[in-house]
N, C-alpha and C positions, 0 to 999 in steps of 0.2 A: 869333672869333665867326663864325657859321655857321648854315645856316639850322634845325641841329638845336640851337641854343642858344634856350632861352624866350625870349620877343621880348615887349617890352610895347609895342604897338600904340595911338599916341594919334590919335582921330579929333577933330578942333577944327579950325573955321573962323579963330578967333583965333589968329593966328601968331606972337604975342607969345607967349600961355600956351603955345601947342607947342614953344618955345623953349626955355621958364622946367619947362619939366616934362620936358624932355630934361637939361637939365643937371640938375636933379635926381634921376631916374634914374640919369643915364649915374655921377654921383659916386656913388655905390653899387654901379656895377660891372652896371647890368642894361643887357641890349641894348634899343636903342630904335627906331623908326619912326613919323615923323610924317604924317598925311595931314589936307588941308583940306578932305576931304568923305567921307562912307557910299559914295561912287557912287566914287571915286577909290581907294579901299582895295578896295571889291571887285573893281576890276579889275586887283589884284594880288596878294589875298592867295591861298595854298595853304594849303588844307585842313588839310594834314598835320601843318602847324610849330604848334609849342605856343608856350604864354604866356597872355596875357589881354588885352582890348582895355580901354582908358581913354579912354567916349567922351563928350563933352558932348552933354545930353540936346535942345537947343535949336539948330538948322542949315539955315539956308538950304537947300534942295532936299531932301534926303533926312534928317530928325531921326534924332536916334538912336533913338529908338524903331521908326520905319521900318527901319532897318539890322540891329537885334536881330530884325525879324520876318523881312527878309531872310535872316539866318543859318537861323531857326527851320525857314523853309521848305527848306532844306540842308541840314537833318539835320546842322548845326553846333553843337555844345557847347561851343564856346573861353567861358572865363570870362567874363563885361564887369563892369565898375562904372562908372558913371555920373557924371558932373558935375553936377550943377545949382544954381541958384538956389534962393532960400527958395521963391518961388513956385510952384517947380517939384515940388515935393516929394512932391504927390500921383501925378504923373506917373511920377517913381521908385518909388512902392510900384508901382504898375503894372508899371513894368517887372521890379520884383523878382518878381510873381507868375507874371511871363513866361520867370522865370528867372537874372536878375542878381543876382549874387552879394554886391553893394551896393554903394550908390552915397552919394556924398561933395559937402556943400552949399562955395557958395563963400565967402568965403572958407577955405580948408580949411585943417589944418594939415599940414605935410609930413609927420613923423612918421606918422600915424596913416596917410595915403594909400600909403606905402613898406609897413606893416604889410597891409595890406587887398591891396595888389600882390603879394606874399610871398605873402600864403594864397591868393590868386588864382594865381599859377604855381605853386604846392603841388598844387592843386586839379588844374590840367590837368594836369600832369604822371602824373596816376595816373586818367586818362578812356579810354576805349579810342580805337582810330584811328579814322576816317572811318568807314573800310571795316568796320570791328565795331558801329558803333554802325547800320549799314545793316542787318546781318543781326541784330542783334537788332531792326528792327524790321520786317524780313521775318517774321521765328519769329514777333512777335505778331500779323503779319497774317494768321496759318494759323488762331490760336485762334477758335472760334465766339465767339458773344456769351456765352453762358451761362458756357463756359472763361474768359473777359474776366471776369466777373463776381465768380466764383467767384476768379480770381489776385487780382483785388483785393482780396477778404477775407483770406485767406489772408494776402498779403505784410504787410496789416496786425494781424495775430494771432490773427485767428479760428479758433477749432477747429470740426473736421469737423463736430461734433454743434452748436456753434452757427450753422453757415454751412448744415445741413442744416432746422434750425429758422427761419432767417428764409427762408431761399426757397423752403421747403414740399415740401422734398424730401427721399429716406431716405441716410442716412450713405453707403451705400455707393456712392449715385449721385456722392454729392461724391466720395468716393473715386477712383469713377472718373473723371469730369471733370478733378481735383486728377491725378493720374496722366499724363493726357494733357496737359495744361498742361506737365509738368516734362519729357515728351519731345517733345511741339513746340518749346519754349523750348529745348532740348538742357542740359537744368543735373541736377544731381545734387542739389543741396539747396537747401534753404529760403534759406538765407543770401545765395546767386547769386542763385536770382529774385529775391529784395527789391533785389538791389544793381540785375542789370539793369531792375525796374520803377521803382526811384527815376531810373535814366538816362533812362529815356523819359516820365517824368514829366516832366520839364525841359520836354519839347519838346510842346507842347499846342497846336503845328499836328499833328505828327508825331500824336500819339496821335490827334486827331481824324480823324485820313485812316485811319486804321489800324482805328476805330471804327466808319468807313463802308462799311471795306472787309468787317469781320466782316458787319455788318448784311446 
């Protein structure tokens, strides 16, 4: 084990469950890391190692939900699923709209949590690095507003002559706009943008700075 092996990262205050969810892991054979707080893992994780984090949504000092906004703000896409309570549950849809890949009520079953971890390090295993997901969101800080507009039609399947009809403009302006989007963005086809605009979808700090910066 090393630190290029996916890591599954449990953040919990309860020291009993980060116990009971290490040996569960660890009997499957995945690498594990326990931390008893948001503020104690970020002062050791790197960027770079893949896996996914398993973190309870409810935590003295910094909640997970704070912690997932901290990543946000880092231009971090490591997977998370969440812990919570029945009560909590709204607060999960929340964090899923923030980006968590899902999250799991307590009492949970093993099964199903080992399943959700698997597509969770599936998931980062195939994200770009840090440093990639930086410059694509350099490239979308070059696009104008109207380019911003216009990729988001587009990555959702709009054709030129309907994306030229709702914004009261002639095809060929989209064309051009549509043009220069795909050599800011450096992509070659339609399939790359959608992927890179679903990456930065994720991060709706990242987009919104990136929105401000177009404006």
């Amino acid at each position: 084990m090393n630190d290029f092996t996916p890591t599954v990262f449990v953040i919990d205050d309860d020291q009993a469950l980060c116990q009971s969810l290490r040996w569960l892991l660890e009997s499957v054979g995945l690498q594990v890391e326990t931390y008893n707080s948001g503020t104690s893992f970020l002062e050791k994780y790197d960027a770079e190692r893949r896996g996914c984090l398993l973190i309870d949504i409810r935590m003295p000092g910094m909640s997970g939900l704070e912690l997932q906004e901290q990543l946000i703000s880092r231009h971090n896409l490591i997977p998370i699923i969440f812990i919570t309570g029945h009560g909590d549950v709204p607060m999960a849809v929340r964090a899923m709209k923030a980006g968590a890949v899902d999250f799991i009520t307590k009492p949970f079953n093993d099964q199903l949590l080992l399943e959700l971890i698997q597509k969770a390090i599936a998931q980062d295993l195939n994200r770009p690095d840090i440093h990639q997901q930086r410059q694509y969101a350099e490239r979308m800080g070059q696009l104008t507003t109207r380019e911003l507009e216009i990729m988001k039609l587009v990555v959702n399947g709009k054709l030129n002559k309907v994306i030229a009809h709702e914004l009261g403009i002639s095809i060929k302006t989209v064309e051009l706009h549509r043009a220069h989007v795909m050599q800011k963005m450096q992509v070659k086809s339609l399939a790359e943008l959608v992927k890179i605009h679903s990456l930065l979808e994720r991060t709706p700090h990242l987009l919104q700075t990136v929105g401000d910066a177009a404006g």
